[in-house]
N, C-alpha and C positions, 0 to 999 in steps of 0.2 A: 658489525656484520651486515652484510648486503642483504635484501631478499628479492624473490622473484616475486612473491606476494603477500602483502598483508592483509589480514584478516581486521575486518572494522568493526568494534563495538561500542558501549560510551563506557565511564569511568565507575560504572556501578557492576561490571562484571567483569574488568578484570583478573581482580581478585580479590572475591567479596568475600567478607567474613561471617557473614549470614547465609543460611540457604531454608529456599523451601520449594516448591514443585517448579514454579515461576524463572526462578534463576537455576537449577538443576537442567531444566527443558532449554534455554540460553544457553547454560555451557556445553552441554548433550547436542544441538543442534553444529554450533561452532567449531565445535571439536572433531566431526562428521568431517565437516567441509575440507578441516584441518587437515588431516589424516589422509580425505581424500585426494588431497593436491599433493602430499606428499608421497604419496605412492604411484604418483605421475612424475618421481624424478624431481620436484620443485623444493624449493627452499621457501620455507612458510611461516609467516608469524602471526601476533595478531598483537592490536595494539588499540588503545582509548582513540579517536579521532582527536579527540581537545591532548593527549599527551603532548608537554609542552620540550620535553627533550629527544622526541624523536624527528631526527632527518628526513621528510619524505622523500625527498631524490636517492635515501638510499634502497627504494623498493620499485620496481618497476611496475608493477600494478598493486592498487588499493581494493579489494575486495568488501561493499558495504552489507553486511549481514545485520547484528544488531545493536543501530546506533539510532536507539528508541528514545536518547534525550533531543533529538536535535529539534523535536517542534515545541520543548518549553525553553530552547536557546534558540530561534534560529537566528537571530539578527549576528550572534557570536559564530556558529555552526556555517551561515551565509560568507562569512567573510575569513574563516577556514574553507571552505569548499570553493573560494577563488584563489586563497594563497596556494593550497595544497593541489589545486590542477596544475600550477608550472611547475610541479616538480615531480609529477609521476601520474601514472598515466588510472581513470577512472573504470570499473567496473561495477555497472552499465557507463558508458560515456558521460562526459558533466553534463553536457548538450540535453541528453536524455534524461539527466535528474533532474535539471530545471526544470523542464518541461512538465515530468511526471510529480513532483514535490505538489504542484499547484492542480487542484481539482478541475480549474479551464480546461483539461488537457478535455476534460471529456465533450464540451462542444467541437473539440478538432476531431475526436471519434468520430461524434454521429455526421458533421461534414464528411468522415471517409466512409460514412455506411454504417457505422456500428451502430445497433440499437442501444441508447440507454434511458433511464427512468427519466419522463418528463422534468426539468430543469430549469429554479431560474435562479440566477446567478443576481448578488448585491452585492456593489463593489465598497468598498472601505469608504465613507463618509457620502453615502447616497442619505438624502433629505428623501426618507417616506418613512408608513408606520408599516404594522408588519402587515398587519387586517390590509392595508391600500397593494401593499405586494403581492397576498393572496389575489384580492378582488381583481385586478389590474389582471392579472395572471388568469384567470379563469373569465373574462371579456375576452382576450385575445384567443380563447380556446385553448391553451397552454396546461391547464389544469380542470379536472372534472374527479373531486375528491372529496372528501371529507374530513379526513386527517393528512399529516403535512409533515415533513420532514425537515429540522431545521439545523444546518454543519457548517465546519470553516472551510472555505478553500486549502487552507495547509493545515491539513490536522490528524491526527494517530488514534488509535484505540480508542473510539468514538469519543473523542474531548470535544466538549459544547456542542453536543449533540442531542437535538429533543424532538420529542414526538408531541406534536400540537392540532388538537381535536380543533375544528371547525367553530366550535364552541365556546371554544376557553382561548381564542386567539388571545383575548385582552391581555391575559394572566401570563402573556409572555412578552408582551410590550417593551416590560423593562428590560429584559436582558435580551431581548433586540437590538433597544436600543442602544446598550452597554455595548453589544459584540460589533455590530458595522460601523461604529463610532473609531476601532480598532482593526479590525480587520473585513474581508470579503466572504459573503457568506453565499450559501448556497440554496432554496427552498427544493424540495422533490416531493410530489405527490409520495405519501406512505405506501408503501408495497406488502400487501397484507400475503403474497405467496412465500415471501424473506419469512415470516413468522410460523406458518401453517405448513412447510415444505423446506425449510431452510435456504443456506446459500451454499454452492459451490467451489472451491477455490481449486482451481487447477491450474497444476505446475507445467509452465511450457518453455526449453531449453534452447536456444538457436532456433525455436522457430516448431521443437520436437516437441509434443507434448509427453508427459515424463508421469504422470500421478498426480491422482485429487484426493480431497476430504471434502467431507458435508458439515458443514457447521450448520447447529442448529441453537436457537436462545432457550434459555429456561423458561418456563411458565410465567407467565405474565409478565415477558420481559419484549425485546423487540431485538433486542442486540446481539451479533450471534456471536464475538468476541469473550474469549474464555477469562477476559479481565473482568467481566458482567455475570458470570456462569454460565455460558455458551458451553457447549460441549462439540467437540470433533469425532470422525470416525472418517476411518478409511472409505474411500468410494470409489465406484467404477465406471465412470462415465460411459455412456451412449456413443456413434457418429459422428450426432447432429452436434450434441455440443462440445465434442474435441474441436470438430472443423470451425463451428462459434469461435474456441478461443483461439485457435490456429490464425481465425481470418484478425482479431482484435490484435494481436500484436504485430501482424502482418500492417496495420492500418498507423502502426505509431511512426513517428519523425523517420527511425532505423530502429533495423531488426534488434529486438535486445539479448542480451546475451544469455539473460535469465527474466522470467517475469512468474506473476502470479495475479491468471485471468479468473476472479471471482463474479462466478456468474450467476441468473435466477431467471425464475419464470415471471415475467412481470401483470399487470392487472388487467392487457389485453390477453396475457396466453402464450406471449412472445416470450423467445432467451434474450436476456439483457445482460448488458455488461454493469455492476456495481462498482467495481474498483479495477484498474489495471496496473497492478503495484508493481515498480524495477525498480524500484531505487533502495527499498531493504527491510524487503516482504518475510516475512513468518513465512518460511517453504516446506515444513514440517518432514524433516529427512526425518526425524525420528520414527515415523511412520511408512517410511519407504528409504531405508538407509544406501542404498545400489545408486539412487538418482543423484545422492551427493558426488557418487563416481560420475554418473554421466557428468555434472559441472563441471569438474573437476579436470575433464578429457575433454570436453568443450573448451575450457579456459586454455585446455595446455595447446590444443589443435588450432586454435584462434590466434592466439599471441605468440606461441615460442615453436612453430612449425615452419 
């Protein structure tokens, strides 16, 4: 059977034989999507990325929703996402996942204007300690902080993610030195308004902005992701920061076809951008189940008009 679109997830929810809120909210979101395209007249499947007997030429667009293994495979996942761009076509474009997979993207923002949290960026086998990256970083005026935020370049639901007091730099030496020995990491001055006001994540469709949530972290946590005990609620953003995330996606490579502009008020006071997710963001239809239409009539207006 041909399709007009598949639906992308990884091999732990096709059809799991466990369930608990985690994968319930997974097939609940997918299903949305699902449904929605198919009441646009489409012919709709969904399928593992790694499924090793399916044809991708026999689908004209791949849809990535949730294909949440691919940063403990990507070297495997890497070399899937160049077999399977000659044979059917990407949604967001491949172009635009490379680009967004890797956290650099956000020195191309703040090139285009975008605010976002102070940034320093260590590439995979840089010779320093972490104490000389802080310090080095706050010489050049880069950093005026206390605590410090320390993540991969390509990384999901805060994997190797840590919060390091000014203090206790030492006590993280080692898996410093463990993680750029491996991969590119990133430093950011800690953003104490993330904690005390939470984060925004707002859905923006061709450019339309469509519905937010407010994620906030549990008590003495820092992280607002519901893998950590973050909790979500619906929200209603303001003006100022629809046209914020209006202009952020506005500022990427091309317009994406879907994104999710997670944003905050940072430790000047400013709206910053945290994440500009396209490539197979948590969009929480479950919480606004209409917007999975807007995609869905987006997708069909876009490609098959």
């Amino acid at each position: 059977m041909d399709f007009d679109v598949v639906i992308l997830t990884d091999h732990r929810y096709v059809a799991p034989k466990k369930s608990n809120t985690y994968i319930e909210n997974v097939l609940l979101e997918d299903r949305l999507v699902l449904e929605a395209l198919e009441n646009q007249g489409l012919k709709v499947g969904r399928k593992s990325w790694d499924d090793p007997s399916f044809d991708w030429s026999t689908t004209k667009l791949a849809l990535f929703r949730t294909t949440w293994d691919y940063f403990d495979r990507y070297s495997e996942f890497s070399k899937w996402l160049e077999t399977a761009s000659k044979k059917t076509r990407f949604i967001n474009s491949q172009q635009l996942i490379h680009w967004n997979i890797d956290k650099h993207y956000l020195q191309d923002l703040s090139i285009n204007g975008v605010t976002i949290p102070k940034t320093v960026f260590i590439e995979k086998g840089t010779t320093t300690t972490l104490a000389d990256a802080i310090s080095n970083s706050e010489a050049n005026h880069r950093f005026n902080a206390d605590t410090f935020i320390l993540k991969p370049c390509v990384s999901a639901s805060a994997r190797h993610t840590y919060k390091i007091e000014k203090n206790k730099i030492i006590e993280h030496e080692s898996i410093f030195q463990e993680l750029i020995a491996k991969e590119a990491m990133m430093l950011q001055e800690f953003q104490k308004n993330i904690v005390s006001e939470g984060e925004i994540s707002m859905m923006v469709f061709n450019g339309a902005f469509t519905h937010a949530v407010l994620k906030t972290a549990k008590p003495g946590d820092f992280r607002v992701q519901d893998d950590f005990g973050g909790t979500v609620q619906k929200y209603t953003p303001n003006q100022e920061q629809i046209v914020f995330a209006r202009s952020v996606v506005k500022a990427a490579p091309e317009l994406p076809v879907y994104a999710r502009v997670d944003i905050f008020r940072d430790n000047e006071g400013n709206w910053a951008l945290a994440e500009l997710e396209i490539f197979e963001p948590e969009l929480w239809f479950r919480l606004n189940p209409t917007a999975a239409h807007t995609l869905a009539k987006t997708i069909k207006d876009k490609f098959f008009s």
